[in-house]
N, C-alpha and C positions, 0 to 999 in steps of 0.2 A: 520496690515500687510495683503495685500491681496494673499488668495491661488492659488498657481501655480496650471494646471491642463488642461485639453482637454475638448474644448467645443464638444458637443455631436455632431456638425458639421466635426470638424474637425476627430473626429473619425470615422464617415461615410465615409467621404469623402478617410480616410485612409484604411477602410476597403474596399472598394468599388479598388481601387487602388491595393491593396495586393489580392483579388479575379479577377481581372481581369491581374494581373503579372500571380498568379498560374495557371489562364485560358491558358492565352499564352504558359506557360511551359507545361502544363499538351497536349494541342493541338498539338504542337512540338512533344513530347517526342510519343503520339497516332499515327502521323503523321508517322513518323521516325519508330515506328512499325513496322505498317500497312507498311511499304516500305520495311522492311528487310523480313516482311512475304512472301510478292508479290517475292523480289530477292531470298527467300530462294525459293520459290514451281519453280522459272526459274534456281536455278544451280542446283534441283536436277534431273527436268527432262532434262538439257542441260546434265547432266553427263551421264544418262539411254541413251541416243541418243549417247554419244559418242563410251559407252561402244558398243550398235549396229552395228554402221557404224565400227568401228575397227574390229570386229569381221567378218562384211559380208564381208569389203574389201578383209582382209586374204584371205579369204577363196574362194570367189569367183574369187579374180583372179588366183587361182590356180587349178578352175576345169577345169577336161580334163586333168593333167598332167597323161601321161605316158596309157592313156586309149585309146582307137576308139573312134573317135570324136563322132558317134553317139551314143552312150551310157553314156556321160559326163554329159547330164543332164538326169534326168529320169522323167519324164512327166506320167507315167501311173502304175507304176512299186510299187515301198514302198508306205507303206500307201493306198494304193488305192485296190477297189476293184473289177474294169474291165478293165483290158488291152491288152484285145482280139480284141477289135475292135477300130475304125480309132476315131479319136475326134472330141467328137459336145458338141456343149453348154449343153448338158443334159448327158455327161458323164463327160465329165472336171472334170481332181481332182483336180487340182492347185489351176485354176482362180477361180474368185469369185465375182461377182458385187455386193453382198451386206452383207461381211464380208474379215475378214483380208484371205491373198491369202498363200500359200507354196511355197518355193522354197528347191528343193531335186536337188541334185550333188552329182558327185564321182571324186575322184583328187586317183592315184597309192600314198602311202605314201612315199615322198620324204626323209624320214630318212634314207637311205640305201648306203653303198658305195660298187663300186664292183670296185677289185682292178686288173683289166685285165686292156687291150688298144688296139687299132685298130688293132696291129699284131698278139696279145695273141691267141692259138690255139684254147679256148673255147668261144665263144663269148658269155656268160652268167655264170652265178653261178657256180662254180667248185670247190669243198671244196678240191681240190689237187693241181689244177693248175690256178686257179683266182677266189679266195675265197670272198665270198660276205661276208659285215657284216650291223649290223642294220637290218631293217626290209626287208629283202630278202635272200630268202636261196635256195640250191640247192635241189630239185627234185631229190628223190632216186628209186621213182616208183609209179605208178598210177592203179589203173583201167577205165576201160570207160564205165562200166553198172552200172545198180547199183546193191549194194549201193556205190557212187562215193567217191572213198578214193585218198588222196595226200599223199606220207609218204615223208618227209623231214628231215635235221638233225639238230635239232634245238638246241640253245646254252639259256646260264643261262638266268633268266626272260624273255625268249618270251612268249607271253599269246596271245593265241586265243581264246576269248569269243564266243560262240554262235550269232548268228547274224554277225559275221565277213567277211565279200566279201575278195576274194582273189584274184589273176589276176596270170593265166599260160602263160610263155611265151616262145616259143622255142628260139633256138641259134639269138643272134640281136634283141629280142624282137619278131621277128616273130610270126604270128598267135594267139595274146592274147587273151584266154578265162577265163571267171569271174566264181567264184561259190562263194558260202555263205554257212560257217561253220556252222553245226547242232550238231556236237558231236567231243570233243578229246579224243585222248590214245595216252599214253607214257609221263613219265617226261621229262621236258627240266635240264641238257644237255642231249643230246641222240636220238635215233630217237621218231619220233613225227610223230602219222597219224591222217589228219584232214579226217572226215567224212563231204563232201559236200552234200546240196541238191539236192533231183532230180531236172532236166532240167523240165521247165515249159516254155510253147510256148510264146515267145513275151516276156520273162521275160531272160533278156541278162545277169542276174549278177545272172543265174543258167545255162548258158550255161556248163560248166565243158569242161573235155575231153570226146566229146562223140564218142561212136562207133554209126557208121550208123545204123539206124532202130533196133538198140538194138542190133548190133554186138558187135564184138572187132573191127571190122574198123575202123580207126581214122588216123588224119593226122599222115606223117609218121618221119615228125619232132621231133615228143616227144619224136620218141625214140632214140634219135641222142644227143649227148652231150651238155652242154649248157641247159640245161630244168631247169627255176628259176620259183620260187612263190615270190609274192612282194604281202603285205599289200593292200589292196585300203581305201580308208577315205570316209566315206557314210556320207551328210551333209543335214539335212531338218530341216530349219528353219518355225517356226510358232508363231502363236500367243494362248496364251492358259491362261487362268483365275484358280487363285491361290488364297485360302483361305488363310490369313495370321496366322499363329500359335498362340495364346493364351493362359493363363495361366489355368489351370482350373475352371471352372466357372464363366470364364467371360463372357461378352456379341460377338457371334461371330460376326466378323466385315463383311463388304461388301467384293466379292473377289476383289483380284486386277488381271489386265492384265499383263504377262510377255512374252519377245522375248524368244522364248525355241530353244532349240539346242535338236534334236532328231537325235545318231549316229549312231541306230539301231543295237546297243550290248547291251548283256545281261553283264552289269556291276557287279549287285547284285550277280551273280550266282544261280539264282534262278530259269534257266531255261525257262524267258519269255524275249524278247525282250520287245522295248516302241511300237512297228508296233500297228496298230488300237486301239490305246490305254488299249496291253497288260498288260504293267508295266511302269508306271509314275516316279514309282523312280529311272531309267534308264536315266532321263531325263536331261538336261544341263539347269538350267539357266541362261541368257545371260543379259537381259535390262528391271528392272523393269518399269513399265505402260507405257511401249508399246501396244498402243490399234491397231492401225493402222500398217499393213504392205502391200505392194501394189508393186506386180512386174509386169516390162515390160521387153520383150527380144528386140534386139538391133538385125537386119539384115545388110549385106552389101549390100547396092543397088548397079547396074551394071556399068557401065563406061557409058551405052549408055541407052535409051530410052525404051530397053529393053533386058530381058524381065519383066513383071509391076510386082508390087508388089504384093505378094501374101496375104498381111493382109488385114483384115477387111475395113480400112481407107487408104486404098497404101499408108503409111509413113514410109514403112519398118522397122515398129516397131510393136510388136505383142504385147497385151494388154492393151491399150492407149485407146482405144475404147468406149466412156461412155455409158453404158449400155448391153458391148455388150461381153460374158462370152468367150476371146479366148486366147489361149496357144499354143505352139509348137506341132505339129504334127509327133508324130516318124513312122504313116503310110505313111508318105507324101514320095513322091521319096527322097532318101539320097543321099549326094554323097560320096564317097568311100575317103581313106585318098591320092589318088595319082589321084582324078578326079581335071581337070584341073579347075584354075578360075576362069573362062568363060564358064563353063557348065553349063547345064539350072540349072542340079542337086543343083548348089549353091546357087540356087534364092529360095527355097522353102520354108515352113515351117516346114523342117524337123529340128529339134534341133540342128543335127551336124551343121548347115550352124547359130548359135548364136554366135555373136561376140562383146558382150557386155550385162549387166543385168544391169537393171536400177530400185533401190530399192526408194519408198517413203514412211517415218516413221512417222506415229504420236505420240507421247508422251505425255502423261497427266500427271497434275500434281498428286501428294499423298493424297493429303489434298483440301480442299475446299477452294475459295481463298474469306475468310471472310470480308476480307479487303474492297473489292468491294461492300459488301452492301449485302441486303437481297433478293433485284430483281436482283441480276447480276443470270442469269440461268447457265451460264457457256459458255465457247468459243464453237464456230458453231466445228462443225468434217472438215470441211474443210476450208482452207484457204481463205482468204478475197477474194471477190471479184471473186471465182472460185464454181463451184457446181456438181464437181467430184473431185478424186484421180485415177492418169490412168482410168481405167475405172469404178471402182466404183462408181458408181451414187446413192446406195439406203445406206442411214445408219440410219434406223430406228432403227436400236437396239443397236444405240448407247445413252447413258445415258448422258445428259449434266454435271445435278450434283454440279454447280458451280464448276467446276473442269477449270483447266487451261492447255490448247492443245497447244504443241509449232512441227511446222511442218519441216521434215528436208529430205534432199534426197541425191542418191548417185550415180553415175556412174562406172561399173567395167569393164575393158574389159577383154576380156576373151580369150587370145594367145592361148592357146592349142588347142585351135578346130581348129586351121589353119594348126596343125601339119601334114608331108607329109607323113613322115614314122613312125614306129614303132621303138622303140630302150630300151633300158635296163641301159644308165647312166643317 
């Protein structure tokens, strides 16, 4: 009987067969990876990018509420350390042609309800006869020298931290002046005196109630009924690089880039603000690897031919410029909240005349995208085919890294600066 059995062909031939199925399986399964590597490093930098743009939108369409248009945005003011004189590319604290740029606002904080009406006898805060609640209270008395005191009568959990901007305003909002909280006394409920900063020239969110040249003369509104404090919301967005926390003794990793939120309180109680990099842990995280942040301000050009544009490139657009370090100018002629809009005043570069902010984000991925190979260097810092962001032209110090850049931008307008009057609901 002859034996059954596998010619040492036919077992090649099957081997050969079963190595080149497992090949196919094993290149599939590698393939299919390497692709959910690739889609993981794009949802997680698409999420960092969303959490961003939701955050700047908020927020910047609501600067300027309830403020003087020219002090909505603050161009020379937090964070910065000369804003005595007019702006040139060699003071700019903002702009930046070859790193991520700031963007600093102040919005009245709109939590507050005052339950008066157009007829009501007080036309502001009146804890008797139209009582404010949320973050606005009534004015129970002031000084005008210093040291500059507000005494209020404040109810359960109001907290004023240090670094806190505040905004006075007579009966209708009338003649709004800003200061920024240095020191409390008094528990809430009950009265409560905030210690303001002295007035410092050109620095608008220390104006306080002042007396003329270190008098007691001061407007003579304040001392007429209706005298509110409202909250104001201080916003400076940046970019700033974050070692990631580890275990003990492990190896420290590379930092990563984050979108920070800097609100200029002292949260800790610790008696330092985040300002020039006091206290860090004051700080808001917003949108991991965020490498890139790049603002332009939005002008309203004229109806007619003139008069021309006051930026850099006449595209009445301020920072778009590649190469070329420019921002809003609060030296620049202003116009006033009741100057007509057709005055030259509204053509300038002065900040009140912003009527849109225009953010552009870059986002990198976490991880290195291995997938690509060992020569992928990593995505350029700027978009295909482009060799700026606004005006950033130099990004030498940016690290490719194999790392994965996904580019995103946003448009805000910005209503409050067009406001005409001053008012208190």
């Amino acid at each position: 009987m002859k034996n059954r059995g596998f010619t040492l062909i036919e077992v090649m031939v099957g081997a050969v067969v079963a190595i080149l199925v497992i090949g196919v399986v094993m290149g599939t399964f590698l393939s299919q990876q390497r692709a959910m590597q690739t889609l993981d490093l794009s949802r997680e930098a698409s999420g960092a990018g969303r959490d961003a743009l939701l955050s700047l939108q908020e927020t910047i369409g609501r600067a300027g509420y309830g403020i003087d248009p020219r002090y909505a945005f603050d161009l020379r003011v937090y964070n910065c350390t000369n804003y005595s004189v007019a702006t040139t590319a060699a003071n700019a604290c903002r702009d930046k042609v070859d790193a991520p740029d700031q963007l600093v606002f102040v919005e009245r904080d709109p939590n507050y309800y005052w339950a008066g009406g157009p007829t009501t006898t007080f036309q502001g805060c009146d804890d008797t006869n139209a009582p404010c609640s949320g973050h606005a209270w009534q004015v129970t008395s002031f000084t005008t020298t210093s040291p500059y005191r507000v005494v209020i009568n404040a109810r359960t959990g109001d907290r004023f931290p240090i670094g806190q901007v505040v905004e006075i305003t007579c009966a209708k909002g009338a003649n709004p002046q800003m200061g920024t909280v240095t020191a409390v006394s008094g528990n809430p409920p009950g009265s409560v005196t905030l210690t303001l900063a002295n007035p410092v020239t050109n620095n608008h969110y220390t104006d306080n109630i002042q007396g003329a040249s270190g008098t007691t003369l001061h407007d003579a509104c304040f001392d007429g009924n209706g005298v509110s404090l409202f909250l104001v919301n201080r916003y400076r967005y940046f970019v700033m690089s974050i070692v990631p926390q580890q275990p003990v003794g492990a190896p420290v990793p590379p930092a990563e880039p984050w979108l920070m939120l800097d609100r200029g309180l002292d949260y800790n109680g610790n008696g330092t603000t985040p300002e020039n990099g006091g206290d860090n842990s004051d700080l808001i995280p917003i949108a991991r690897g965020v490498e890139g942040f790049q603002v332009a301000y939005l002008l309203k050009p004229p109806s007619g031919a003139t008069p021309a544009a006051p930026d850099n490139n006449t595209n009445w657009i301020i920072g778009d410029s590649p190469g070329v370090v420019e921002e809003p100018d609060p030296f620049a002629t202003a116009p006033l909240q009741n100057t007509a809009d057709t005055d030259a005043a509204r053509f300038t570069m002065h900040p009140a005349n912003i009527r849109g902010v225009r953010v552009r984000l870059t986002v990198r991925s976490l991880l290195k995208d291995l997938a690509a190979g060992a020569a992928f260097p990593g995505d350029p810092a700027v978009p295909a085919g482009q060799t700026s962001i606004e005006n950033r032209n130099d990004f030498t110090t940016v690290t490719l890294g194999q790392l994965r850049r996904y580019f995103s931008s946003v448009a805000v307008a910005t209503p409050n600066l067009n406001s005409k009057d001053p008012f208190i609901f």
